[in-house]
C-alpha positions in Angstrom: -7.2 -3.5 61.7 -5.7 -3.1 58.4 -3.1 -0.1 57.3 -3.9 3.0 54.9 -3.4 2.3 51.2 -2.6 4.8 48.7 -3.7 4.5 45.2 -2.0 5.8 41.7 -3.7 7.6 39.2 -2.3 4.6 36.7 -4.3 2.2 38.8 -8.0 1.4 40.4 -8.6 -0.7 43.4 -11.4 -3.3 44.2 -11.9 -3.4 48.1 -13.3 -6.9 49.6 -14.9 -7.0 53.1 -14.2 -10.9 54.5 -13.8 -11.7 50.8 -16.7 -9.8 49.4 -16.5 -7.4 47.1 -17.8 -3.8 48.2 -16.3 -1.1 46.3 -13.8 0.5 43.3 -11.3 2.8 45.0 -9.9 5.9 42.8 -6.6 7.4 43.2 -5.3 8.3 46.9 -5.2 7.5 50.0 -7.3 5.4 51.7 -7.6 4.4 55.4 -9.0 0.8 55.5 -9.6 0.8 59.4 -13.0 -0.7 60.4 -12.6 0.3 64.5 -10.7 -1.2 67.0 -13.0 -3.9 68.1 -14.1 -4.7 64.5 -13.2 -8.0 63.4 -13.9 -7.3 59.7 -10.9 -8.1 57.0 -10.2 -5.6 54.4 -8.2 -6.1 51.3 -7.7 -4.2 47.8 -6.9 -5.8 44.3 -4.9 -3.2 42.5 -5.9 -3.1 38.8 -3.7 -1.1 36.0 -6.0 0.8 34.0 -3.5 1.8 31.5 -3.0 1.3 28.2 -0.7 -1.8 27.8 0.3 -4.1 24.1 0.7 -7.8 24.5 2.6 -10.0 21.9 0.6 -12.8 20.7 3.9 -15.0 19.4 4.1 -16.8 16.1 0.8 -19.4 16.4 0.7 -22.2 13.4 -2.2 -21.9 11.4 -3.3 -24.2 8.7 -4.9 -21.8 5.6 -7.2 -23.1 3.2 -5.2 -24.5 0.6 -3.0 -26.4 3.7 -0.2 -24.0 4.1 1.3 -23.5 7.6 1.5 -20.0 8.3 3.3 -18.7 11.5 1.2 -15.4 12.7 2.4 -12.6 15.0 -0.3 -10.3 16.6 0.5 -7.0 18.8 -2.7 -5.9 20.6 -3.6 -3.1 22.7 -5.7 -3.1 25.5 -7.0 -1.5 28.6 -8.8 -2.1 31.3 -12.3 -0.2 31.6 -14.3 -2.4 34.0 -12.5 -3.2 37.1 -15.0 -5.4 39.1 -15.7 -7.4 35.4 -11.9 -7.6 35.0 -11.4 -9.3 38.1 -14.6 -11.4 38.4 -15.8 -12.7 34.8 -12.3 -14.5 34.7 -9.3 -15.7 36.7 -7.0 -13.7 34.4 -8.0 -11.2 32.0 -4.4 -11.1 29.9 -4.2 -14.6 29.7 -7.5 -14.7 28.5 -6.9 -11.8 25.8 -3.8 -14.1 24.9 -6.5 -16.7 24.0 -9.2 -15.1 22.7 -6.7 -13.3 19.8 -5.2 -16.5 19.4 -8.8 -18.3 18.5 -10.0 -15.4 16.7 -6.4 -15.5 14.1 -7.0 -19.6 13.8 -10.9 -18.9 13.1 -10.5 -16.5 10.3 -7.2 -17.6 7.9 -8.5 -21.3 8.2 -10.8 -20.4 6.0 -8.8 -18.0 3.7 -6.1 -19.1 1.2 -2.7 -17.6 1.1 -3.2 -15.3 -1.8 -6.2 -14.0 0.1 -4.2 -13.7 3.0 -1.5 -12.0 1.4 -3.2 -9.5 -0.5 -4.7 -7.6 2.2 -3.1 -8.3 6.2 -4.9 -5.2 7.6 -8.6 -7.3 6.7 -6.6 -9.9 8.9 -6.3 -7.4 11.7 -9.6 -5.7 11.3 -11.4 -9.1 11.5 -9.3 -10.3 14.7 -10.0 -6.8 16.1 -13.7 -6.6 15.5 -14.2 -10.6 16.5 -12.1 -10.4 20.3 -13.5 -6.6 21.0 -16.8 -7.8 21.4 -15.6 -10.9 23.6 -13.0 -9.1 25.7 -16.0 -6.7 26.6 -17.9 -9.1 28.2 -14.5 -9.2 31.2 -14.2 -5.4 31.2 -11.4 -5.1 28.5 -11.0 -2.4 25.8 -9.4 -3.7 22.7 -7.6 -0.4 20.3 -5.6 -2.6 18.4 -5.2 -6.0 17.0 -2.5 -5.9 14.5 -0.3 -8.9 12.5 3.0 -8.2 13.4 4.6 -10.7 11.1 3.4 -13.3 8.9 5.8 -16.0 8.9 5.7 -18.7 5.7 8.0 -22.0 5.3 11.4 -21.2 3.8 10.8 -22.9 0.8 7.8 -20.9 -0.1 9.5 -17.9 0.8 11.6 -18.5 -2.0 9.1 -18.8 -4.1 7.3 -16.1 -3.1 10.6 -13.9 -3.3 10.8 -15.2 -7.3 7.3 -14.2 -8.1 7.7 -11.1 -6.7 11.0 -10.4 -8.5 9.6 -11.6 -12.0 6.3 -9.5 -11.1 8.8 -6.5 -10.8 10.7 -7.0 -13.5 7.8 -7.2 -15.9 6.5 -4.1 -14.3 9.6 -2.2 -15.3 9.5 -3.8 -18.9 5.8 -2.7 -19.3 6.7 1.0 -18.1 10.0 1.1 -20.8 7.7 -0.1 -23.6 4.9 1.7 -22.6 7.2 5.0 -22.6 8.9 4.0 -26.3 5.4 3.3 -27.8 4.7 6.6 -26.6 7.8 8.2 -28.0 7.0 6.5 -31.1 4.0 7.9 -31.4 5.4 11.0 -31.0 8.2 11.2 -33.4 5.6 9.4 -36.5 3.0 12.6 -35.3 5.7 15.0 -35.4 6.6 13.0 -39.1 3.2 13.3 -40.5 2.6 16.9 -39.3 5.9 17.6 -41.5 4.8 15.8 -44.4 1.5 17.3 -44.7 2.8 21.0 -44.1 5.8 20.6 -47.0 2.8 18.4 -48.8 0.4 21.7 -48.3 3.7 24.1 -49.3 4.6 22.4 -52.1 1.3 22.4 -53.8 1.3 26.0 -53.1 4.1 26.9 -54.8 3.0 24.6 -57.6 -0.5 26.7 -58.0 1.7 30.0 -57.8 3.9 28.4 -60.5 0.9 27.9 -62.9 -0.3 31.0 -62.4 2.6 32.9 -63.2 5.1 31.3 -65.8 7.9 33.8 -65.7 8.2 32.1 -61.6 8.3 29.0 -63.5 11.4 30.0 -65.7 13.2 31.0 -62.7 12.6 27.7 -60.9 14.3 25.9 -63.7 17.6 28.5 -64.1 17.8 27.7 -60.3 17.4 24.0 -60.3 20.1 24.2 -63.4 22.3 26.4 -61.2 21.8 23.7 -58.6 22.5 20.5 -61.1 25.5 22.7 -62.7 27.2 22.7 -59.1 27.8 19.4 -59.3 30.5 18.1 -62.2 29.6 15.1 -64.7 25.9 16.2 -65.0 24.2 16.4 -68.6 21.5 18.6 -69.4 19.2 19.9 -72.6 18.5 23.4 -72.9 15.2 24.5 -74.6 14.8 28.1 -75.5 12.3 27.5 -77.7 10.8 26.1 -81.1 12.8 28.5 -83.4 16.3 27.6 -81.6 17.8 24.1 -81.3 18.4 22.7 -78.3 22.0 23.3 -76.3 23.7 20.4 -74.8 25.7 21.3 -71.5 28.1 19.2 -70.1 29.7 20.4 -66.8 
């Protein structure tokens, strides 16, 4: 005779008759006894069905180009098929544990690091696609198969920190002379707009001078007024054929 069990709504429970498997129990209570003059054994193997992570710790991997790369994956799971979870293997998270860790080793051997390193989330969505379809097969859901860190020798991390800082660097050079050339271009716009307007002004007044040449002899008494401002200047006066020319010194 065996004593009532209750189940949690967090778990599932997979009841055995004299070691053979019969049924999956739901939440509550559940009274096991078989009779009093039954001889038959009952037992339950509690399963969480929750979702839980599990830390696949820094594994060595050799890349392509023979770098040793120290990978940390965080994967989520859950269990979805009870009897599979406990039957198709002796322990389903050890054998996530394994499966992750295959999955990593199978796909960067065969990448380089710059491959690696340009895009970690193809990383996770290969893991993630390759040990979803194997952790199936027990009764396991995998949500998530993410690289947590990506670990490289320290002197390559040096390296990599130089690059990066020289990369930046040149960035923010590219951006300061882009922005001048830019300003550049600007200001010698701006400059040939003004040129060509007093250009287009100037050859106005010029056609309005032609035309009319009394405008003409008041330009020149105001560009004499304007050399006559300034002392030491020398200047010849015509006022015609009939009249010599005056000499002005100021």
């Amino acid at each position: 005779m065996t004593n009532p069990i209750t189940i949690k709504d967090t778990h599932r429970g997979a009841l055995y008759e004299d070691g053979v498997f019969k049924d999956i129990l739901g939440p509550g209570r559940h009274d096991l006894r078989s009779g009093y003059f039954s001889r038959v054994r009952r037992e339950v193997a509690l399963v969480d069905i929750r979702n839980r992570s599990l830390t696949i710790k820094g594994q060595e991997i050799l890349t392509a180009d023979k770098v040793a790369v120290h990978v940390t994956i965080l994967v989520n799971f859950r269990v979805v098929d009870v009897k599979a979870a406990l039957h198709n293997v002796e322990s389903y998270a050890e054998r996530i544990y394994e499966d992750v860790q295959l999955s990593a080793r199978r796909f960067l051997a065969v990448k380089t690091l710059d491959e690696i390193l340009k895009d970690r989330n193809e990383v996770s969505a290969a893991v993630r696609a390759d040990v979803r379809e194997i952790a199936a097969a027990y009764g396991v859901e995998i949500s998530r198969a993410d690289v947590k860190d990506l670990v490289f020798p320290g002197n390559l991390r040096d390296i990599m920190n130089r690059v990066l800082e020289t990369e930046r660097r040149s960035e923010a050079m590219l951006i300061e002379a882009t922005k001048r050339a830019e300003a550049d271009l600007i200001t010698a716009r701006g400059a040939r707009e003004a040129n060509d307007t007093r250009a287009a002004s100037d050859l106005a007044l010029a056609g309005q001078l032609a035309a009319h040449p009394v405008l003409m002899r008041l330009k020149e008494l105001e560009t004499l007024q304007k050399i006559a401002e300034k002392p030491g200047n020398t200047f010849y006066i015509n006022l015609g054929e009939a009249i010599p020319q005056l000499v002005a010194k100021v």
